[in-house]
C-alpha positions as CSV (number, residue, x, y, z in Angstrom):
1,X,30.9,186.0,-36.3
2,X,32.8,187.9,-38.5
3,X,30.3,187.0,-41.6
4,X,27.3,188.8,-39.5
5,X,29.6,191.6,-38.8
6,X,30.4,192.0,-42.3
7,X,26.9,191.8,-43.9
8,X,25.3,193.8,-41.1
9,X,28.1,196.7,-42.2
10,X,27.4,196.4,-45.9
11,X,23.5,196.2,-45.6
12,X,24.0,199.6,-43.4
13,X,26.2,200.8,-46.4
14,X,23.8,200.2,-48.8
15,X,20.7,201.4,-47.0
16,X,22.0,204.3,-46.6
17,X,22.8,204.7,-50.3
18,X,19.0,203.9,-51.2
19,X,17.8,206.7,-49.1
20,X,19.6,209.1,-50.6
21,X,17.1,212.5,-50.5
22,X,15.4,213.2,-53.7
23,X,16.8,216.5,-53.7
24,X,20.2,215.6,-54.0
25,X,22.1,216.1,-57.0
26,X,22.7,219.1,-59.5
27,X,20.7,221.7,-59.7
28,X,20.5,225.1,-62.3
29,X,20.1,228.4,-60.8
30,X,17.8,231.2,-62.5
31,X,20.3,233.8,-63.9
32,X,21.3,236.6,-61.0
33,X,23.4,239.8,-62.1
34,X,24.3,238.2,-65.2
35,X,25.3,234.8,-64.1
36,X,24.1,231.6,-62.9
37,X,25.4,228.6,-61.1
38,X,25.3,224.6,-61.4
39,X,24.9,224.3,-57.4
40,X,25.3,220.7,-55.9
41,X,23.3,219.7,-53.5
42,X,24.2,216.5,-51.2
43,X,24.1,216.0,-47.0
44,X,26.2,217.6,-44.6
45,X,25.5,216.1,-41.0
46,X,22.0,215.7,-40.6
47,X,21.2,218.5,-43.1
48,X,21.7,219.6,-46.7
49,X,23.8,222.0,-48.4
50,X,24.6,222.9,-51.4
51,X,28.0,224.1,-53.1
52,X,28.6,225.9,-56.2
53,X,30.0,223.4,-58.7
54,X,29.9,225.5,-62.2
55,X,29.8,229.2,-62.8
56,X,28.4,230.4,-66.6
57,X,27.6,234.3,-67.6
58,X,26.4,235.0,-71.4
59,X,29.9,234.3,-72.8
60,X,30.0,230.7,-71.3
61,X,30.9,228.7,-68.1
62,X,33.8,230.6,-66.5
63,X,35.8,230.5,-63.5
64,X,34.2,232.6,-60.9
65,X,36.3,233.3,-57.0
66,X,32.4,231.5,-55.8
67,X,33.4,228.1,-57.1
68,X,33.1,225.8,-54.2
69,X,31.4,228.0,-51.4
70,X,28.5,227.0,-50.0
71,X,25.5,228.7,-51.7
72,X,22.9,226.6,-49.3
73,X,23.4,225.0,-45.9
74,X,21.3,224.0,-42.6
75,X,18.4,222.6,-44.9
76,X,16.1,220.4,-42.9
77,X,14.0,218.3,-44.1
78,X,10.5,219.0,-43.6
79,X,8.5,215.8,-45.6
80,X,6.4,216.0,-48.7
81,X,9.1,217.6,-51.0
82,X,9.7,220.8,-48.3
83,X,12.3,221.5,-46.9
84,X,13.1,224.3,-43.7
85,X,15.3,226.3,-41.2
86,X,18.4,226.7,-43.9
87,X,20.1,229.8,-45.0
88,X,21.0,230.9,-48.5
89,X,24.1,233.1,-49.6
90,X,23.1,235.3,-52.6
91,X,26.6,236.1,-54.4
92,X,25.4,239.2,-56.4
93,X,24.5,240.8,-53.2
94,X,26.9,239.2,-50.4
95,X,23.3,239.0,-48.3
96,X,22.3,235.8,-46.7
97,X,18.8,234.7,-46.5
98,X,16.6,232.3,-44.0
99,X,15.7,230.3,-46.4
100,X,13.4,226.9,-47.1
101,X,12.9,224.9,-51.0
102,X,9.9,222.9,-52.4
103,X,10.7,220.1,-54.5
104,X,8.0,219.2,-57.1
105,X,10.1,216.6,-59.6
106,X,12.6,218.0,-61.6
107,X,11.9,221.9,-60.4
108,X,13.0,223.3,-56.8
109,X,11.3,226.1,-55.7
110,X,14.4,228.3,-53.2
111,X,12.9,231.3,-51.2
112,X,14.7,233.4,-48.7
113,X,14.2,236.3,-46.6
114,X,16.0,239.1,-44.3
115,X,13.6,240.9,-42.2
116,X,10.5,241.7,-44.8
117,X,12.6,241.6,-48.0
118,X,11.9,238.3,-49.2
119,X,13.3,237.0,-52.8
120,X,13.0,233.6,-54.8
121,X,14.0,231.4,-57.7
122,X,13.3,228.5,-59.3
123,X,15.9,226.2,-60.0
124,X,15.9,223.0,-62.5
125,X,17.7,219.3,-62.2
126,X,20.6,219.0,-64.0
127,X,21.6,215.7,-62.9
């Protein structure tokens, strides 16, 4: 009995692991106010966020107070590389956006609005 409860737990474990969303990982933001951000992107709960990992202006990577807040968060989701219904925190302005991505390989479209004023980037895979 114990030898079913064990592989039954390790084949959930390792499921799990293989269904890791393809959007996961690190991603570069396009450069905002004179800086730009390696932002993580991994599951919280049953949706994705993403935290600032890295911080670099045009002298180099350097220790911004945004290093570890979340920059995305609520992301659902949506099939076919979309995802929908998440919010996005844009540090230059302190404003946080509805917001929803398109994945298309190693480039993820982010959008966000706030009433009609809508903005966007285009991020790239780090890692």
């Amino acid at each position: 009995m114990r030898t079913i409860i064990t592989a039954a737990v390790a084949a959930i474990v390792f499921t799990g692991a293989a269904w890791a969303d393809p959007v996961e990982g690190v991603w570069k933001t396009q450069t905002d106010d004179g800086a730009y951000a390696h932002v993580k992107i991994s599951q919280c709960g049953a949706a994705l966020c993403g935290t600032i990992a890295r911080t670099f202006n045009s002298s180099g990577e350097y220790k911004s107070k945004n290093l570890g807040r979340k920059l995305v968060w609520d992301m659902m989701p949506a099939g076919g590389g979309a995802y929908k219904k998440g919010k996005v925190w844009q540090p230059s302005t302190g404003k946080t956006y509805s917001s929803k991505m398109a994945l298309s390989g190693n480039t993820l479209k982010v959008s966000g609005c706030v009433g009609p004023i809508c903005k966007k980037q285009t991020w790239s895979r780090v890692k």
